[in-house]
C-alpha positions as CSV (number, residue, x, y, z in Angstrom):
1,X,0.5,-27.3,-97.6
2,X,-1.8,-24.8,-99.6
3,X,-4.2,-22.7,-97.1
4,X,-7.9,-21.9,-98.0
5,X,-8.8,-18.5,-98.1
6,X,-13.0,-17.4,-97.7
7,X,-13.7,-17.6,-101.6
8,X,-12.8,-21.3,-101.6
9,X,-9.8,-20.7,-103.7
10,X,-6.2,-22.7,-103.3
11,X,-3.2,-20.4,-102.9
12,X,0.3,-22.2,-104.0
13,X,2.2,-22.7,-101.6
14,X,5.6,-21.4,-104.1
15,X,4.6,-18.9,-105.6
16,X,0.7,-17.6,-104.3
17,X,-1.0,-17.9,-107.4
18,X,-4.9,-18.9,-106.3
19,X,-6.8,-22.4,-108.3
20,X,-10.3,-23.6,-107.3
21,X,-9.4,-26.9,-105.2
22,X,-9.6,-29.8,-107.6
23,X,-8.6,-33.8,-107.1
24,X,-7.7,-33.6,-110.6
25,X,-5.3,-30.8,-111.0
26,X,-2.1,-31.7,-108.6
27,X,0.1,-28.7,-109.6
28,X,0.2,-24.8,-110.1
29,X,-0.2,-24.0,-113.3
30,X,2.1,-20.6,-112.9
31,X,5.2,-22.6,-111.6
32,X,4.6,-26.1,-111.7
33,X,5.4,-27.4,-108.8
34,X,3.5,-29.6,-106.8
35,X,0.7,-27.7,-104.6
36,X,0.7,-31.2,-101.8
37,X,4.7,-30.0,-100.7
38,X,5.4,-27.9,-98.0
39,X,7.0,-24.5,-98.4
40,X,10.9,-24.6,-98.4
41,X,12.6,-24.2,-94.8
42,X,13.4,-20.2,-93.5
43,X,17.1,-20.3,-91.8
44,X,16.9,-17.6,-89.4
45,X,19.9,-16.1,-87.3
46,X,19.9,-17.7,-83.8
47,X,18.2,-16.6,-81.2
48,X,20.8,-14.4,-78.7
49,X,21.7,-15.5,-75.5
50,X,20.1,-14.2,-72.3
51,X,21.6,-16.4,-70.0
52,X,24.6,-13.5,-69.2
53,X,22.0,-10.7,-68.3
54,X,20.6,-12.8,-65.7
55,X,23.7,-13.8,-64.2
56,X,24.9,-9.8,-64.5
57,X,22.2,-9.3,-61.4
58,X,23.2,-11.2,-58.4
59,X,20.3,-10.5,-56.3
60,X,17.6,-11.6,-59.0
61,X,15.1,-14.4,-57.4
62,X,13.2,-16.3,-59.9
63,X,9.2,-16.6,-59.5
64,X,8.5,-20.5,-59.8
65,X,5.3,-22.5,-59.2
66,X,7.1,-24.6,-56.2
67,X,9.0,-21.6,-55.2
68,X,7.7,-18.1,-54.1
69,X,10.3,-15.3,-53.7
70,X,11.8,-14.7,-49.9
71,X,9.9,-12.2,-48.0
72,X,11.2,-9.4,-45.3
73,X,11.4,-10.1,-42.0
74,X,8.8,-8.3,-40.4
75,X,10.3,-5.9,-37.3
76,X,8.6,-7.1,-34.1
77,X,5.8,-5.0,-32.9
78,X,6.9,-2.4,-29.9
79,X,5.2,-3.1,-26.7
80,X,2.7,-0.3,-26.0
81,X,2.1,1.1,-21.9
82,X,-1.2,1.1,-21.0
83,X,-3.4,4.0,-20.7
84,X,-2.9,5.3,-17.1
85,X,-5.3,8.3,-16.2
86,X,-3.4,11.3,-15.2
87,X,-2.3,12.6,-12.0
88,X,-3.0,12.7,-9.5
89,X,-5.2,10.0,-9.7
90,X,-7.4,8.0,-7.2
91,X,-6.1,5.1,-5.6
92,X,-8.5,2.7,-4.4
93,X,-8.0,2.4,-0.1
94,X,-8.1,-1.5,-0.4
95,X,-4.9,-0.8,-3.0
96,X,-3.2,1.6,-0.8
97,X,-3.4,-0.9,2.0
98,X,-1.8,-3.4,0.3
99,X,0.8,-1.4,-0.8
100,X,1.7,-0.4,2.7
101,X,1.4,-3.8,4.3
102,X,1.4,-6.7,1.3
103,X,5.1,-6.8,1.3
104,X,6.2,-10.3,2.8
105,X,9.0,-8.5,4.8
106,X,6.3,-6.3,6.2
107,X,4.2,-9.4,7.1
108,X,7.8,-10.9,8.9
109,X,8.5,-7.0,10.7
110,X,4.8,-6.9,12.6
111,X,4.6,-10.6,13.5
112,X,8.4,-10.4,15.4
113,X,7.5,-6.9,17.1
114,X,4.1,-8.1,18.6
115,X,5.3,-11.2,19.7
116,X,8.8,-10.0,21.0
117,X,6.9,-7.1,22.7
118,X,4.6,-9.7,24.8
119,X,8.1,-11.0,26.3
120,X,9.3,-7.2,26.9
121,X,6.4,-6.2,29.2
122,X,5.9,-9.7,30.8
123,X,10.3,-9.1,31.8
124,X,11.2,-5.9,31.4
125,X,9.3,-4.8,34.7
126,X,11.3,-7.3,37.1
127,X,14.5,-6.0,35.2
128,X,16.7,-4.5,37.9
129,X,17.2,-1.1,36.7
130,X,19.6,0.1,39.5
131,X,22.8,0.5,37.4
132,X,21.3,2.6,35.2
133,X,18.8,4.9,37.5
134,X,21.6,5.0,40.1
135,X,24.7,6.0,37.2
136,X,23.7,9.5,37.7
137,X,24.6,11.1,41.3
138,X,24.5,12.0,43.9
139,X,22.5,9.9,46.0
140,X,21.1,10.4,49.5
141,X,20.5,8.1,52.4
142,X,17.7,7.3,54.9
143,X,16.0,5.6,57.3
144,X,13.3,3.2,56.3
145,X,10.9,0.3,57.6
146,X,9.9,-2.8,56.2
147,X,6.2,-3.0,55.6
148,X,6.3,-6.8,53.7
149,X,8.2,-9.2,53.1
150,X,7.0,-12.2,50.3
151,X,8.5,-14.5,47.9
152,X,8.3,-14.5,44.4
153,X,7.8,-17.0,41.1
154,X,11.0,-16.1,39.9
155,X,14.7,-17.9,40.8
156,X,18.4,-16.9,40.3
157,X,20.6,-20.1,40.3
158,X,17.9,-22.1,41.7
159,X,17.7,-19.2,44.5
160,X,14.4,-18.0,45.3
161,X,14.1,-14.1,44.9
162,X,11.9,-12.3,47.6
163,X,10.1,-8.6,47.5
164,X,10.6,-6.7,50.6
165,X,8.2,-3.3,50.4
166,X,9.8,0.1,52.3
167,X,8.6,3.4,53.7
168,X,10.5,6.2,54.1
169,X,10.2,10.0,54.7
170,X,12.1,12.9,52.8
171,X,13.2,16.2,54.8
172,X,10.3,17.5,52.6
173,X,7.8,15.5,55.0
174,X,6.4,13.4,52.4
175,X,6.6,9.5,52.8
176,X,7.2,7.0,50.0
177,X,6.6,3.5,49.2
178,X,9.0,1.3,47.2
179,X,9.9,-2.2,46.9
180,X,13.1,-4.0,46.4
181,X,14.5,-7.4,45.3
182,X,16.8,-9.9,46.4
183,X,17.3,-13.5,46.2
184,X,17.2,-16.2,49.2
185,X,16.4,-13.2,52.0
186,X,13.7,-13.2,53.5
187,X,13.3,-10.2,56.3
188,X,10.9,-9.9,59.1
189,X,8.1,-6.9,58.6
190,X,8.6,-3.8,60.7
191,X,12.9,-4.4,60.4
192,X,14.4,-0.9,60.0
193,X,16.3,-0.3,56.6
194,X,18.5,1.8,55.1
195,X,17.3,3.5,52.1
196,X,19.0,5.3,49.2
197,X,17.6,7.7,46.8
198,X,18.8,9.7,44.1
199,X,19.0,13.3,45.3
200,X,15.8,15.3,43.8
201,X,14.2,12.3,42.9
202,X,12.8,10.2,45.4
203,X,11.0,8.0,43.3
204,X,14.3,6.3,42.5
205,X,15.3,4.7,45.5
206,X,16.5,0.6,47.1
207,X,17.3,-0.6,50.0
208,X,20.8,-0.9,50.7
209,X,22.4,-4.0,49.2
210,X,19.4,-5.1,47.1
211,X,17.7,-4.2,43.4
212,X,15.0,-3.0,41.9
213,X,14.1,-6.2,39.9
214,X,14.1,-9.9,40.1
215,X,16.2,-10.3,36.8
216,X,19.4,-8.7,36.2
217,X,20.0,-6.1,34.0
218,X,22.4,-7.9,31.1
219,X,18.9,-9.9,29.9
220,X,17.3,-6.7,28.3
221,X,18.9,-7.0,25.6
222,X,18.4,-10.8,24.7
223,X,14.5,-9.9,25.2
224,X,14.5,-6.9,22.9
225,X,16.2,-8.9,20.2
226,X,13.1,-10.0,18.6
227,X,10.9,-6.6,18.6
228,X,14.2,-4.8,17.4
229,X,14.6,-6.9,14.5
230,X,10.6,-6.5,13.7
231,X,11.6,-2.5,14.1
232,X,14.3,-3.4,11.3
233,X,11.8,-5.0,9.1
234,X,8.9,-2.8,9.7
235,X,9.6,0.7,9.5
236,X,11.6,0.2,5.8
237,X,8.5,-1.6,4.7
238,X,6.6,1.5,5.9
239,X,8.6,3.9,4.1
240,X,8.3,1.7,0.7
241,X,4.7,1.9,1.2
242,X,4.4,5.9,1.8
243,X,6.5,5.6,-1.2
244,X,4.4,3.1,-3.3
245,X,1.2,5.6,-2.7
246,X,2.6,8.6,-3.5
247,X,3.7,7.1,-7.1
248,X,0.3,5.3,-7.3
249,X,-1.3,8.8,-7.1
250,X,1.1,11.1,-8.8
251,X,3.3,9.1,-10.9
252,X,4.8,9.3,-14.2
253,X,4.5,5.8,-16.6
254,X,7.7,4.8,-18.3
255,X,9.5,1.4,-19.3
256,X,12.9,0.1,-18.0
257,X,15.3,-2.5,-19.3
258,X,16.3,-5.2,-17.3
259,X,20.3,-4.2,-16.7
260,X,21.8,-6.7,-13.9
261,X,20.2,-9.6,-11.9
262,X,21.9,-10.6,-8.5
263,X,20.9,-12.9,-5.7
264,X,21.4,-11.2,-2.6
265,X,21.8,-14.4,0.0
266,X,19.0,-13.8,1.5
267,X,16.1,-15.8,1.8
268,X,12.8,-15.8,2.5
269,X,10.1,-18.5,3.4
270,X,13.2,-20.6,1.5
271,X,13.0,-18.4,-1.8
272,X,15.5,-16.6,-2.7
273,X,15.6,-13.0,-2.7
274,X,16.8,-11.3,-5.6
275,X,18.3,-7.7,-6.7
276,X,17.2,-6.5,-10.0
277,X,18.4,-3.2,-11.4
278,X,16.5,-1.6,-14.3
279,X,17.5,1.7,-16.8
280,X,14.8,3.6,-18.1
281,X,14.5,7.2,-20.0
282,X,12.6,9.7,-18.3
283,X,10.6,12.6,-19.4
284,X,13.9,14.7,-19.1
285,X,15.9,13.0,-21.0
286,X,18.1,11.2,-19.1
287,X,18.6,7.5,-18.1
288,X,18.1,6.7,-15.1
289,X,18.1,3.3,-12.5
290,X,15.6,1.7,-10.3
291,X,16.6,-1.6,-8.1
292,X,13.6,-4.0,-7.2
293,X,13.8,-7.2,-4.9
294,X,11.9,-10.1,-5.1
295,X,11.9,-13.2,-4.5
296,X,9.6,-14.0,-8.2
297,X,12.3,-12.5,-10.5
298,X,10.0,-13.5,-13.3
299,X,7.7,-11.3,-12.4
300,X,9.8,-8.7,-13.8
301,X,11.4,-10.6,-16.4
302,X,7.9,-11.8,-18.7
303,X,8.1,-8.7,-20.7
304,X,11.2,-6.9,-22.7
305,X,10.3,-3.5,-21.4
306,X,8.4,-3.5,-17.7
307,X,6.5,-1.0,-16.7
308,X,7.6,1.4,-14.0
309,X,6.3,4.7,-12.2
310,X,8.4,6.9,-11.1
311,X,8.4,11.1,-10.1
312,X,8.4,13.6,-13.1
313,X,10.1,15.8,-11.0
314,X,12.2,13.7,-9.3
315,X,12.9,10.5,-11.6
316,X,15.4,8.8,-9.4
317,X,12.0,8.5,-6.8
318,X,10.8,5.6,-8.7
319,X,9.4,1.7,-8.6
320,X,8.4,-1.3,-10.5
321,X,4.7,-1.7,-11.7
322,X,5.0,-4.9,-11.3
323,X,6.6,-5.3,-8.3
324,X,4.0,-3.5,-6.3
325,X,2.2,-5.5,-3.2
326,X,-1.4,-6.4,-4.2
327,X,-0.6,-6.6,-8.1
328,X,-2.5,-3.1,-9.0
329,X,-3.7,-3.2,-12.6
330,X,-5.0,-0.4,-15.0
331,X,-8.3,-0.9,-16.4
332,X,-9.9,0.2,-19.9
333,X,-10.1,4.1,-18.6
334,X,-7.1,4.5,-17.1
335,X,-7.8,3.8,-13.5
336,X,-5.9,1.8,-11.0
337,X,-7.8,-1.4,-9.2
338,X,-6.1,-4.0,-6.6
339,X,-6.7,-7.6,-5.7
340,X,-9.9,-6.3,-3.4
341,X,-10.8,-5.9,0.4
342,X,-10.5,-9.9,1.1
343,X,-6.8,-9.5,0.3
344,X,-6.2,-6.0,2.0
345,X,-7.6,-7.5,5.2
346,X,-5.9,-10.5,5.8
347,X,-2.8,-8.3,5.6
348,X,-3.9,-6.1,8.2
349,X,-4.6,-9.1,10.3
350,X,-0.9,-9.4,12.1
351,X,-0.7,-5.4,12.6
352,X,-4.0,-4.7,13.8
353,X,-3.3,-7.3,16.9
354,X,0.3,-5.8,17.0
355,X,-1.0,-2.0,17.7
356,X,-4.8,-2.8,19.4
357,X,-3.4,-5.4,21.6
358,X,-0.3,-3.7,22.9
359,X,-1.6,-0.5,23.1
360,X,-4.6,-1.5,25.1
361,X,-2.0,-3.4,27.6
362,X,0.1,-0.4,27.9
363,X,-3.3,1.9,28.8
364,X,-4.3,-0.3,30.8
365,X,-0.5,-0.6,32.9
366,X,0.2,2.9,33.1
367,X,-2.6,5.0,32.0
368,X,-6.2,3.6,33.6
């Protein structure tokens, strides 16, 4: 149809020439044709086709509004160690404690040597000892007297075992007093005996044909069975503990990667204890290995890379943060703090009564 232009004019749509609109004139007076039909159709080429460049990039993702284009995955953050202050640094005495006593073996090691020890001093002294103190000769004999003659609490095969007290005299001129054993003999004081004593050493000496002791000498050994095994459990536990504190103080804060897991077979308080071996790079450059047992393997296991300490001079000297008795943590300045004195005291409970109690005994036996 014709378009108006500002000047109120009508332009032909055929051929452009310009009339004032008009209900009465209906068609151009330069060509004559009719102003109310629309301009003949343009035929222009085709449009080309795009469809082949797209496809040409294999990779291309399309923006659409129910479809946003894929995004990277992100890496997963790395797991930062903690600010540790440098060494050497102070370890809290509560903490130290802890780390020399927390350990449950440790716990296991004092409670068998104190209570094996009670059975070691309330035997060991009616142990006859003769076999042993007599191995070594020569041996001399004299005459003695009886002095006393009493029976004892203790039995052998339902026997009852009496204590018979001697005197005798050494060519030296001094006199000594002894007392020997034997079961289901009872002598009559002032009978004369015949004493034996280890030359040089009068202090070792019997009467002919009895002991030294009420018990015989083959039970030592079932006595000592339970403050040996304490000894067994106690004096590693001490060393890991030196060995704990010295790291606490001086050092060095690296990560290790969980390598192998193994039970070992043993257990304790019904848990199982386990082996668990970590790598870590040290300061030099090199991997090394640190082995941790525990009976909470997840301890070690909640993060990807676990803290460790270990000796900048010395890597292969090295432990598990978190396998550490008393669970030591570092604060927001770099310093070490434990579980607290509650903790640390109730672990010195069992070797406090251990080392008081039997060392007081013993000072009072053989030293007061």
């Amino acid at each position: 149809m014709a378009s108006t232009s500002p000047n109120h004019t009508t332009t032909c749509p055929h051929c452009g020439a310009g009339y004032t609109p008009s209900a009465i004139i209906t068609t151009c007076a330069k060509c004559g044709a009719p102003l109310s039909e629309p301009p003949p159709e343009l035929h222009l080429p085709p449009a080309p086709d795009l469809s082949g460049a797209a496809k040409s990039v294999p990779d291309l993702e399309r923006a659409t509004p129910d479809r946003a284009p894929a995004q990277p995955a992100k890496p997963a953050p790395e797991e930062k160690l903690p600010l540790l202050a440098p060494p050497p640094r102070p370890v809290p005495v509560s903490l130290r404690l802890q780390a020399m006593f927390g350990a449950a073996t440790s716990q296991i090691g004092w409670f068998f040597l104190g209570f094996g020890l009670i059975f070691v001093w309330a035997f060991g002294g009616l142990m006859d000892f003769g076999p042993l103190l007599f191995y070594k000769g020569p041996w001399q004999t004299t005459d003695g007297v009886l002095t006393e003659s009493r029976p004892t609490s203790w039995r052998v095969n339902g026997v009852p075992v009496y204590a018979h007290t001697y005197r005798f005299a050494t060519p030296d001129g001094r006199d000594w007093v002894h007392t020997s054993r034997c079961p289901g003999q009872q002598l009559a004081t002032g009978t004369p005996v015949t004493v034996e004593y280890r030359e040089g050493d009068p202090s070792v000496s019997r009467i002919r044909g009895m002991s030294g002791g009420s018990m015989p000498l083959w039970i030592l050994p079932i006595i000592c069975v339970f403050p040996l095994v304490g000894l067994g459990f106690v004096i590693p536990a001490l060393r890991s503990g030196w060995r704990a504190n010295r790291l606490l103080q001086m050092g060095a804060l690296a990560t290790g990667t969980l390598a192998s897991k193994r039970p070992t077979g043993t257990r304790i308080n019904n848990q199982e204890l386990y082996e668990l071996t970590f790598d870590f790079l040290a300061g030099d450059g090199h991997v090394y290995q640190v082995k941790a047992r525990t009976t909470d393997p997840e301890r070690l296991q909640d993060q990807r890379q676990e803290p460790l300490l270990h000796d900048p001079f010395n890597p292969s000297y090295a432990v598990m943060f978190d396998s550490l008795p008393g669970a030591p943590e570092i604060d927001a300045f770099g310093n070490l703090r434990g579980a607290g004195w509650g903790r640390a005291l109730a672990l010195m409970v069992v070797p406090l009564l251990t080392v008081v109690g039997h060392g007081t005994y013993l000072w009072l036996r053989f030293v007061r």
